[in-house]
N, C-alpha and C positions, 0 to 999 in steps of 0.2 A: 504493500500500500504506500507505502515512503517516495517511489519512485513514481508511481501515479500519483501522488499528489505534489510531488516538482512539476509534472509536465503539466498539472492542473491547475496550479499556481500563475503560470507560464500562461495559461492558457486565458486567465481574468485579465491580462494583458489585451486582449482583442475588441473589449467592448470599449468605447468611446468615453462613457461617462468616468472608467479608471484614469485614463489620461487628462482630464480636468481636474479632475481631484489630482494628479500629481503635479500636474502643473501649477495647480495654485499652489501645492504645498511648498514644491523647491523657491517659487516664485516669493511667496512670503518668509521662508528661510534665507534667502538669496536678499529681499531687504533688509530683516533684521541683520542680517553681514552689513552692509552698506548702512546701515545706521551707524554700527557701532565702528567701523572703520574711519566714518565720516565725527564721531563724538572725540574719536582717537586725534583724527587729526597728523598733522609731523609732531605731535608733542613729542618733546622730550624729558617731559615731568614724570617722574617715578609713581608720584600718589597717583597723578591720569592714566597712566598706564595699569596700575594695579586695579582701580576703579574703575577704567574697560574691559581688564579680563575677568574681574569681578561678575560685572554685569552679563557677560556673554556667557559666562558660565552658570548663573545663574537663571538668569533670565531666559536665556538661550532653552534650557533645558524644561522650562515650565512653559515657553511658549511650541516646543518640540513636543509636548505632551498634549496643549491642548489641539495642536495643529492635527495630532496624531487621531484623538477625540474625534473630531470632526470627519476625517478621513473614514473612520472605523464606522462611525455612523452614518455616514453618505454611502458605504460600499458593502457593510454585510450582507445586504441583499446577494451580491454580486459574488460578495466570497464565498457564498455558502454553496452556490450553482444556479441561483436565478438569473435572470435575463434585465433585469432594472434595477437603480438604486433605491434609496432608502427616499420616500416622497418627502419631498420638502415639507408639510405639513407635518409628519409624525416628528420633526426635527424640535420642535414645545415639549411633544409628547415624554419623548426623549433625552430633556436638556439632562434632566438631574441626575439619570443612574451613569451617562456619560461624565458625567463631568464628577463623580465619587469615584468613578474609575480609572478618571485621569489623575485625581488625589492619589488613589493608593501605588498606580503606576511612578508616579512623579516621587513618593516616597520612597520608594523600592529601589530607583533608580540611584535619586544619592545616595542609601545605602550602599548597593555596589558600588559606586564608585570610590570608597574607602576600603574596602578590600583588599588587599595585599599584593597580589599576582593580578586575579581576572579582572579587578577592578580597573589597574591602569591597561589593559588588553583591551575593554569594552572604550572608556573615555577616548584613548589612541585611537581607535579605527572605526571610521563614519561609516555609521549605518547600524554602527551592533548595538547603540543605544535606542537606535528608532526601532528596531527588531526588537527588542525586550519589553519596551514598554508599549509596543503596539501587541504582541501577544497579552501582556498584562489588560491591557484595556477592552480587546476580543476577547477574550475568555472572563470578565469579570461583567460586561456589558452583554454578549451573546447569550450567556448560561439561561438566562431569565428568557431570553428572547427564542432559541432554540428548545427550552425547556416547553414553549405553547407551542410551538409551532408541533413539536413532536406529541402532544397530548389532544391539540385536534385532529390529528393523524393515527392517532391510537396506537404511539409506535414506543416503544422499550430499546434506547441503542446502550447497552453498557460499553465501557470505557471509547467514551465519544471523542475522547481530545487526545492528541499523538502522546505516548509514553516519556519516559525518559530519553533512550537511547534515541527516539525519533527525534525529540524534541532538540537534543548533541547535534542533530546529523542536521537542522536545518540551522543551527548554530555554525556547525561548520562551514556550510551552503553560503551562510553571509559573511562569511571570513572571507571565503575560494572567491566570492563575488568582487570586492573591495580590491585585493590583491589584483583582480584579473583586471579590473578598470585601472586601478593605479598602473597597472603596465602597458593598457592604451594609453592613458595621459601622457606616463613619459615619453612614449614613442611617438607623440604628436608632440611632442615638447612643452609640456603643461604639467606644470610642477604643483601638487596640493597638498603636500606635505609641509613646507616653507613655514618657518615662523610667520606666523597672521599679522601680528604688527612690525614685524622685521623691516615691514616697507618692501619686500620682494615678490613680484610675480601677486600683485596684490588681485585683482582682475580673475586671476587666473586660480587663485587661493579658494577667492569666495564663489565661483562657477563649480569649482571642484566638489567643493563641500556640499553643495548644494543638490547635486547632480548623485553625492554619496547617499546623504539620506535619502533617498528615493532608493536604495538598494537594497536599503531596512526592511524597505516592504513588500520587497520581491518573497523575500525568503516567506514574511509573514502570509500571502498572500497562499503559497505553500501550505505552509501549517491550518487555514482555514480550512484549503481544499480535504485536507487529514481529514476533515469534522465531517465534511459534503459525503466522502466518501465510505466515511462509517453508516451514516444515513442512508445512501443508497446503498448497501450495503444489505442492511437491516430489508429497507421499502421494498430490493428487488425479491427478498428472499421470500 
Protein backbone atom coordinates (compact mmCIF):
# COMPACT_ATOMS: atom_id res chain seq x y z
CA UNK A 1 0.00 0.00 0.00
CA UNK A 2 3.16 2.49 0.72
CA UNK A 3 3.98 2.58 -2.81
CA UNK A 4 0.28 3.03 -4.09
CA UNK A 5 -0.10 5.70 -2.00
CA UNK A 6 3.32 7.67 -3.46
CA UNK A 7 1.80 7.39 -6.90
CA UNK A 8 -1.43 8.41 -5.29
CA UNK A 9 -0.14 11.37 -3.69
CA UNK A 10 1.45 12.04 -7.14
CA UNK A 11 -1.59 11.72 -8.49
CA UNK A 12 -3.63 14.88 -6.39
CA UNK A 13 -1.18 16.79 -8.33
CA UNK A 14 -3.59 16.75 -11.41
CA UNK A 15 -6.53 18.58 -10.25
CA UNK A 16 -6.27 22.39 -10.66
CA UNK A 17 -7.80 23.45 -7.50
CA UNK A 18 -4.15 21.72 -5.70
CA UNK A 19 -2.13 24.05 -7.69
CA UNK A 20 -3.95 27.25 -6.22
CA UNK A 21 -3.60 26.20 -3.12
CA UNK A 22 0.12 25.83 -3.67
CA UNK A 23 0.59 28.69 -5.39
CA UNK A 24 -0.90 30.89 -2.91
CA UNK A 25 0.98 29.03 -0.25
CA UNK A 26 4.74 29.51 -1.72
CA UNK A 27 3.25 32.83 -2.81
CA UNK A 28 2.46 34.18 0.73
CA UNK A 29 5.69 32.32 2.19
CA UNK A 30 7.73 33.96 -0.77
CA UNK A 31 6.26 37.53 0.95
CA UNK A 32 6.75 36.99 4.31
CA UNK A 33 10.76 36.34 2.93
CA UNK A 34 10.54 39.65 1.31
CA UNK A 35 9.09 41.31 4.40
CA UNK A 36 11.45 40.40 6.48
CA UNK A 37 14.51 40.65 4.11
CA UNK A 38 13.16 44.14 3.35
CA UNK A 39 12.67 44.82 7.65
CA UNK A 40 16.58 43.51 7.54
CA UNK A 41 17.42 45.81 5.20
CA UNK A 42 21.80 46.21 4.70
CA UNK A 43 21.74 46.71 8.51
CA UNK A 44 24.56 46.05 10.11
CA UNK A 45 23.13 46.21 13.61
CA UNK A 46 23.55 43.08 15.63
CA UNK A 47 20.10 43.76 17.82
CA UNK A 48 18.21 44.13 13.99
CA UNK A 49 19.79 41.36 12.96
CA UNK A 50 18.83 39.19 15.82
CA UNK A 51 15.22 40.67 15.93
CA UNK A 52 14.96 39.53 12.09
CA UNK A 53 15.81 36.03 12.67
CA UNK A 54 13.83 36.21 15.79
CA UNK A 55 10.97 37.19 13.97
CA UNK A 56 11.32 34.67 10.81
CA UNK A 57 11.62 32.04 13.03
CA UNK A 58 9.06 32.61 14.89
CA UNK A 59 6.74 34.11 13.09
CA UNK A 60 7.70 32.30 10.09
CA UNK A 61 6.74 29.07 11.60
CA UNK A 62 3.17 30.19 13.18
CA UNK A 63 2.33 31.65 9.83
CA UNK A 64 3.70 28.00 8.15
CA UNK A 65 1.08 26.49 10.31
CA UNK A 66 -1.72 28.52 9.63
CA UNK A 67 -0.99 28.78 5.99
CA UNK A 68 -0.78 24.98 6.28
CA UNK A 69 -4.48 25.03 8.17
CA UNK A 70 -5.91 26.40 5.25
CA UNK A 71 -4.23 24.31 2.62
CA UNK A 72 -5.57 21.08 4.62
CA UNK A 73 -8.91 22.44 4.72
CA UNK A 74 -9.20 23.80 1.18
CA UNK A 75 -7.91 20.06 -0.07
CA UNK A 76 -9.04 17.15 2.14
CA UNK A 77 -11.74 16.71 -0.01
CA UNK A 78 -9.02 16.09 -2.79
CA UNK A 79 -6.66 14.18 -0.56
CA UNK A 80 -8.95 11.68 0.42
CA UNK A 81 -9.95 10.76 -3.45
CA UNK A 82 -12.61 13.10 -4.26
CA UNK A 83 -12.81 15.18 -7.27
CA UNK A 84 -13.58 18.83 -5.52
CA UNK A 85 -12.22 20.87 -2.79
CA UNK A 86 -13.42 21.70 0.58
CA UNK A 87 -16.74 24.41 -0.54
CA UNK A 88 -15.87 27.64 0.54
CA UNK A 89 -18.97 27.88 2.78
CA UNK A 90 -18.01 24.93 5.12
CA UNK A 91 -14.67 27.10 5.50
CA UNK A 92 -17.02 29.02 9.12
CA UNK A 93 -18.15 25.75 9.57
CA UNK A 94 -14.70 24.64 9.92
CA UNK A 95 -12.73 27.64 11.27
CA UNK A 96 -12.23 26.28 14.98
CA UNK A 97 -11.26 22.59 14.95
CA UNK A 98 -8.69 23.91 12.03
CA UNK A 99 -7.25 26.38 13.73
CA UNK A 100 -6.97 23.87 17.54
CA UNK A 101 -5.12 21.87 15.14
CA UNK A 102 -2.82 24.29 13.98
CA UNK A 103 -2.25 25.15 17.85
CA UNK A 104 -1.25 21.71 18.79
CA UNK A 105 0.64 21.35 15.36
CA UNK A 106 2.53 24.66 15.92
CA UNK A 107 3.34 23.29 19.59
CA UNK A 108 4.65 20.05 18.48
CA UNK A 109 6.61 21.80 16.01
CA UNK A 110 8.82 23.83 18.57
CA UNK A 111 9.10 21.12 20.46
CA UNK A 112 11.04 19.29 17.94
CA UNK A 113 12.95 21.79 17.03
CA UNK A 114 14.83 21.52 20.45
CA UNK A 115 15.67 18.00 20.20
CA UNK A 116 19.20 17.04 19.94
CA UNK A 117 19.83 15.39 16.53
CA UNK A 118 16.36 15.35 14.47
CA UNK A 119 15.42 18.50 15.71
CA UNK A 120 18.27 20.43 13.88
CA UNK A 121 17.64 17.61 10.64
CA UNK A 122 13.92 18.89 10.49
CA UNK A 123 14.68 23.03 11.14
CA UNK A 124 17.87 22.50 8.35
CA UNK A 125 15.94 21.06 5.52
CA UNK A 126 12.66 22.93 3.86
CA UNK A 127 9.95 21.20 3.65
CA UNK A 128 10.32 18.48 6.61
CA UNK A 129 8.78 21.01 8.87
CA UNK A 130 5.74 21.69 6.57
CA UNK A 131 5.56 17.74 6.29
CA UNK A 132 5.18 17.25 10.13
CA UNK A 133 2.88 19.71 10.91
CA UNK A 134 0.80 19.27 7.87
CA UNK A 135 0.39 15.46 8.88
CA UNK A 136 -0.33 16.83 12.46
CA UNK A 137 -3.02 19.17 11.39
CA UNK A 138 -4.67 16.15 8.73
CA UNK A 139 -4.91 13.72 11.18
CA UNK A 140 -6.04 15.90 14.03
CA UNK A 141 -8.68 17.80 11.61
CA UNK A 142 -9.78 14.80 9.40
CA UNK A 143 -10.20 12.14 12.38
CA UNK A 144 -13.65 13.81 13.10
CA UNK A 145 -14.33 14.45 9.54
CA UNK A 146 -13.59 10.93 8.18
CA UNK A 147 -14.91 9.47 11.29
CA UNK A 148 -18.88 10.80 9.57
CA UNK A 149 -18.15 10.26 6.45
CA UNK A 150 -17.38 6.46 7.27
CA UNK A 151 -20.48 6.14 9.76
CA UNK A 152 -22.84 7.32 6.92
CA UNK A 153 -21.35 4.69 4.83
CA UNK A 154 -21.67 2.11 7.48
CA UNK A 155 -18.13 1.38 7.05
CA UNK A 156 -15.54 -0.05 10.17
CA UNK A 157 -11.72 0.64 8.49
CA UNK A 158 -9.24 -0.35 11.49
CA UNK A 159 -5.81 1.02 11.44
CA UNK A 160 -6.86 3.89 8.95
CA UNK A 161 -3.67 6.17 9.05
CA UNK A 162 -0.19 4.76 7.71
CA UNK A 163 1.85 2.98 10.76
CA UNK A 164 5.03 3.72 11.83
CA UNK A 165 7.46 2.25 9.41
CA UNK A 166 5.09 3.91 6.66
CA UNK A 167 4.97 6.96 8.20
CA UNK A 168 9.72 6.73 8.33
CA UNK A 169 9.33 5.92 4.67
CA UNK A 170 7.26 9.18 3.75
CA UNK A 171 9.68 10.93 6.02
CA UNK A 172 12.39 9.77 4.04
CA UNK A 173 10.26 10.52 0.71
CA UNK A 174 10.66 14.36 1.92
CA UNK A 175 14.25 14.16 2.70
CA UNK A 176 15.01 12.14 -1.10
CA UNK A 177 12.66 15.05 -2.37
CA UNK A 178 14.70 18.20 -0.90
CA UNK A 179 18.14 16.77 -1.74
CA UNK A 180 16.83 15.91 -5.24
CA UNK A 181 15.67 19.65 -5.84
CA UNK A 182 18.64 21.09 -4.13
CA UNK A 183 20.60 19.21 -6.91
CA UNK A 184 18.44 20.81 -9.69
CA UNK A 185 19.16 24.34 -8.09
CA UNK A 186 22.66 23.88 -8.08
CA UNK A 187 22.87 22.77 -11.47
CA UNK A 188 20.96 25.69 -12.63
CA UNK A 189 23.07 27.60 -10.55
CA UNK A 190 20.69 28.68 -7.75
CA UNK A 191 22.03 28.41 -4.58
CA UNK A 192 19.38 28.07 -1.34
CA UNK A 193 21.33 27.10 1.09
CA UNK A 194 23.37 30.72 1.56
CA UNK A 195 23.15 32.42 4.79
CA UNK A 196 19.50 34.51 4.31
CA UNK A 197 20.99 37.60 5.57
CA UNK A 198 24.57 37.17 4.29
CA UNK A 199 23.28 39.49 1.52
CA UNK A 200 24.05 36.51 -1.07
CA UNK A 201 22.13 35.11 -3.82
CA UNK A 202 19.24 36.91 -1.92
CA UNK A 203 16.45 36.58 -4.87
CA UNK A 204 17.51 33.31 -5.27
CA UNK A 205 17.40 32.31 -1.21
CA UNK A 206 13.85 33.24 -1.00
CA UNK A 207 12.48 31.41 -4.42
CA UNK A 208 14.36 28.57 -3.07
CA UNK A 209 12.73 28.38 0.10
CA UNK A 210 9.60 28.97 -1.10
CA UNK A 211 9.55 26.41 -3.93
CA UNK A 212 10.89 23.91 -0.76
CA UNK A 213 7.96 24.19 1.30
CA UNK A 214 5.72 23.00 -1.33
CA UNK A 215 7.77 19.70 -1.00
CA UNK A 216 6.38 19.39 2.59
CA UNK A 217 3.40 18.60 0.90
CA UNK A 218 4.05 16.34 -1.68
CA UNK A 219 5.05 13.71 0.76
CA UNK A 220 1.85 14.72 2.99
CA UNK A 221 -0.31 14.41 0.10
CA UNK A 222 1.17 10.62 0.06
CA UNK A 223 0.32 9.92 3.43
CA UNK A 224 -3.43 11.05 2.95
CA UNK A 225 -3.76 8.83 -0.03
CA UNK A 226 -2.51 5.86 2.81
CA UNK A 227 -6.05 6.94 4.56
CA UNK A 228 -8.12 6.95 0.76
CA UNK A 229 -6.70 3.72 0.22
CA UNK A 230 -7.41 1.87 3.49
CA UNK A 231 -11.03 3.08 2.79
CA UNK A 232 -11.37 1.63 -0.50
CA UNK A 233 -9.83 -0.81 0.75
CA UNK A 234 -12.60 -1.73 3.29
CA UNK A 235 -15.74 -0.10 0.59
CA UNK A 236 -14.27 -2.59 -2.21
CA UNK A 237 -14.24 -5.51 -0.16
Amino acid sequence: MFWQSVLGGIGVLAHWQVWIALVLYAGLQFAWLIGIGMLMGNSESGGLMAAGCLTHMIGGTVLQSLLLGGVVLFLTPIMLGGDHAMPLGFFTTFAWPIVKACFFALVISFAIAFLPIIGRLITDTPGLDAFIQGIIIFRLFSGAFIEYLLKEANLNVPNLYPGFWSSVGYFVLAIVLFYICLFIFAALGTTITRNQYGGESGASFIVGMALMQILGLLPLFMYANHVTLAIQKVAGG
